[in-house]
FIDREN-358753 format. One record per residue (C-alpha): residue in one letter; x, y, z. Coordinates in steps of 0.001 Angstrom, whole numbers, padded with zeros to 6 digits, always signed. Example, Ala and Ser with C-alpha at 12.3 -4.5 7.8 and 13.67 -1.06 7.14 Angstrom:
<nodes>
a+012300-004500+007800 s+013670-001060+007140 
</nodes>
This chain:
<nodes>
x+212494-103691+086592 x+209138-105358+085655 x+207687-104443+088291 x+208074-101440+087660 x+207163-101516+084257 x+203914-103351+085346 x+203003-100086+086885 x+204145-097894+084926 x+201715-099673+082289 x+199185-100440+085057 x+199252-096038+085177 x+199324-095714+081225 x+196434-098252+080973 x+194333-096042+083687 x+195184-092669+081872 x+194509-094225+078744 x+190711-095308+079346 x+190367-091449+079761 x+192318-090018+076809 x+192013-092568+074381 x+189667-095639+075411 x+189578-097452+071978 x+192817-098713+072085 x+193619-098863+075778 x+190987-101567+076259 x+192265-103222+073025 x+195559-103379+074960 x+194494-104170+077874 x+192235-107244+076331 x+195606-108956+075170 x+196462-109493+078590 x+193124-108599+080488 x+194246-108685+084491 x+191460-109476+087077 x+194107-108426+089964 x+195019-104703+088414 x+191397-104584+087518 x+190920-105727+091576 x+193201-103307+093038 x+191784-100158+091068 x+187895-101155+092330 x+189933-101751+096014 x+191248-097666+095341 x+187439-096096+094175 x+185902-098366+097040 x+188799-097652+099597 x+187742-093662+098829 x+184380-093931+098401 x+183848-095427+101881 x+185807-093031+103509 x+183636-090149+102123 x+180493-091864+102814 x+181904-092326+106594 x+182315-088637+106739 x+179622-087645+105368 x+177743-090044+108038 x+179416-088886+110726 x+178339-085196+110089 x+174754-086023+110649 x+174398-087389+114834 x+171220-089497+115168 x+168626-089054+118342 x+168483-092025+120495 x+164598-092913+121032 x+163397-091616+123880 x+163126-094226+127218 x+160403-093488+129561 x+161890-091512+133013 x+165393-091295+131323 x+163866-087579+129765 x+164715-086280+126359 x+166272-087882+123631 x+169948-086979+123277 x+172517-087807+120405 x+174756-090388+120488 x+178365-089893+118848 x+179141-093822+119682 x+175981-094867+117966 x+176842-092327+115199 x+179995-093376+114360 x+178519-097464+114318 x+176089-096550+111508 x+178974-094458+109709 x+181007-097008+109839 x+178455-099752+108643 x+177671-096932+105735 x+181154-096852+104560 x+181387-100374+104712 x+178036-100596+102394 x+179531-098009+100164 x+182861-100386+099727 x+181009-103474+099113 x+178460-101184+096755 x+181585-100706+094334 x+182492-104067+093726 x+178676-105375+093776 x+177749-103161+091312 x+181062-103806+089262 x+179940-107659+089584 x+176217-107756+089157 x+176574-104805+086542 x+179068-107332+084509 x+177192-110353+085084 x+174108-108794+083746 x+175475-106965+080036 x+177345-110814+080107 x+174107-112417+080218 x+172202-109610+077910 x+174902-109279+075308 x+174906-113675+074905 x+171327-113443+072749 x+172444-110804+070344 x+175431-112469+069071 x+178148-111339+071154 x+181189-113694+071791 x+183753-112960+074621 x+185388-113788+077780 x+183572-112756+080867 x+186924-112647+082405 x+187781-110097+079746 x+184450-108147+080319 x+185254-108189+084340 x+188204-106484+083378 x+187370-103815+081185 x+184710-103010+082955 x+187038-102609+086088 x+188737-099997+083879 x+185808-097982+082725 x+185219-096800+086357 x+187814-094920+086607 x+186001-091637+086350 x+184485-092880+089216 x+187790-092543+091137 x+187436-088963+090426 x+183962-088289+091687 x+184678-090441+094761 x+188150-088089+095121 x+186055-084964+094619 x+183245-086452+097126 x+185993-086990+099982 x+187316-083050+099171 x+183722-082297+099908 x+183214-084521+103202 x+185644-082403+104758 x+184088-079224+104099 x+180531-079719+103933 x+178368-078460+106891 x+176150-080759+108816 x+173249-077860+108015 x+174018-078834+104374 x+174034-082668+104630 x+170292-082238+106728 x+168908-080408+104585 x+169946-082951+101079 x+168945-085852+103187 x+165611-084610+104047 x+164784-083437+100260 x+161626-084759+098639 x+161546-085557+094985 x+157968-087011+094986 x+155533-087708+097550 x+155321-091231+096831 x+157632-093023+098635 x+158681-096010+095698 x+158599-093294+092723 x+160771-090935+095374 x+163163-094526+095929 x+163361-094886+092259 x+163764-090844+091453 x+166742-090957+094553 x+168715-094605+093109 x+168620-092874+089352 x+169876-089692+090748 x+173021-091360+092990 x+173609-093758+089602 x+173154-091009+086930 x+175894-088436+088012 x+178177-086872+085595 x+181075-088954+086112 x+178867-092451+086049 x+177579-091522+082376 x+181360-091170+081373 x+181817-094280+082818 x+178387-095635+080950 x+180193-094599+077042 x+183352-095828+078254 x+181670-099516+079238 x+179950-098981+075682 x+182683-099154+074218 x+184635-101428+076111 x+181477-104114+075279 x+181966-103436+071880 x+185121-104361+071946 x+185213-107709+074190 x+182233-108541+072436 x+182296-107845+068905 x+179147-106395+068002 x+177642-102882+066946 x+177563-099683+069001 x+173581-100011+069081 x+173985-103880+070437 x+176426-102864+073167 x+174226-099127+074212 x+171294-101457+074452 x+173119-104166+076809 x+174539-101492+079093 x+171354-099312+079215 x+169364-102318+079890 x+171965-104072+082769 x+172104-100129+084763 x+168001-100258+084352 x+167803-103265+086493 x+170637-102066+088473 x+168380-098690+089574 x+165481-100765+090593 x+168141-103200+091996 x+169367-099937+094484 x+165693-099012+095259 x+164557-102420+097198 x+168498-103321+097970 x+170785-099850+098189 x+174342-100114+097764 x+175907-096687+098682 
</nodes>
């Protein structure tokens, strides 16, 4: 019976940072749980990488041409290696940013008066990706039915000739999708919370941490 009410408040708790955020992370803070906080990063990263592999998989690579063995051709074993090391980047990209992300609005909030658990902040912040389970649901509809013509012609776009300013223009694009900013106001407020301070404290910390964490992506990507 507890266990299932453990997930039937584990459910209530996810729902909640959604409907009504405030008070979910106030209830989750009482008891703040690393391991429920674990196993919903495991879910986004467990989808995530399996979209990414798709994705990869849709777009063969040319094997470099060897001199009196002719034309290049494509390789579907080589293909499905690098897919496989991409969706293993994208699963470890979920919980590195989750820790490096938490580590740094720990380490930001600390000078401008903010007292609270980091264990407490690793846990809320667990919770306030949760609209990231939906993009990475809606980017594994989309694996399935993109065409490879489609995924060619997004890789190859150009956002600016130089290649850093085109790094940095591609990392804040990937971070700053629709669902991320929802997650960005709910990690607002779940600072404000663990921390105790003002709204402009906690925008500040957060802004600041997912500023490093761009030019973190552009010399060290974590799809």
């Amino acid at each position: 019976m507890n266990e299932r009410e453990n997930k039937s408040d584990f459910i209530k708790d996810i729902i909640g940072c959604l409907t009504s955020p405030r008070s979910s992370f106030k209830s989750i803070m009482e008891k703040p749980s690393l391991k429920k906080a674990t196993a919903l990063l495991l879910v986004i990263a467990i989808v995530a990488a399996w979209a990414t592999f798709n994705y990869r998989a849709k777009l063969p690579l040319q094997l470099p041409v060897i001199p009196g063995q002719g034309t290049p051709v494509a390789s579907l074993q080589f293909t499905q290696v690098i897919a496989i090391m991409s969706a293993l980047m994208a699963l470890i990209g979920i919980f590195g940013t989750w820790l490096i992300n938490s580590v740094l609005i720990h380490g930001i909030v600390r000078p401008l008066g903010g007292k609270g658990a980091f264990k407490s902040m690793l846990t809320l912040a667990g919770y306030t990706s949760v609209p990231l389970l939906l993009q990475h649901i809606l980017r594994l509809a989309d694996s399935f039915m993109v065409s490879q013509e489609a995924l060619e012609s997004a890789a190859t776009l150009q956002i600016s000739a130089d290649p850093l300013l085109n790094s940095i223009a591609a990392a804040a694009i990937d971070v700053f999708t629709v669902f991320r900013l929802w997650s960005i106001v709910l990690l607002i407020v779940a600072v404000r919370a663990n921390y105790t301070i003002s709204t402009v404290k906690s925008m500040v910390a957060v802004v600041l941490s997912y500023i490093l964490m761009v030019f973190f992506f552009v010399f060290l990507p974590l799809k």
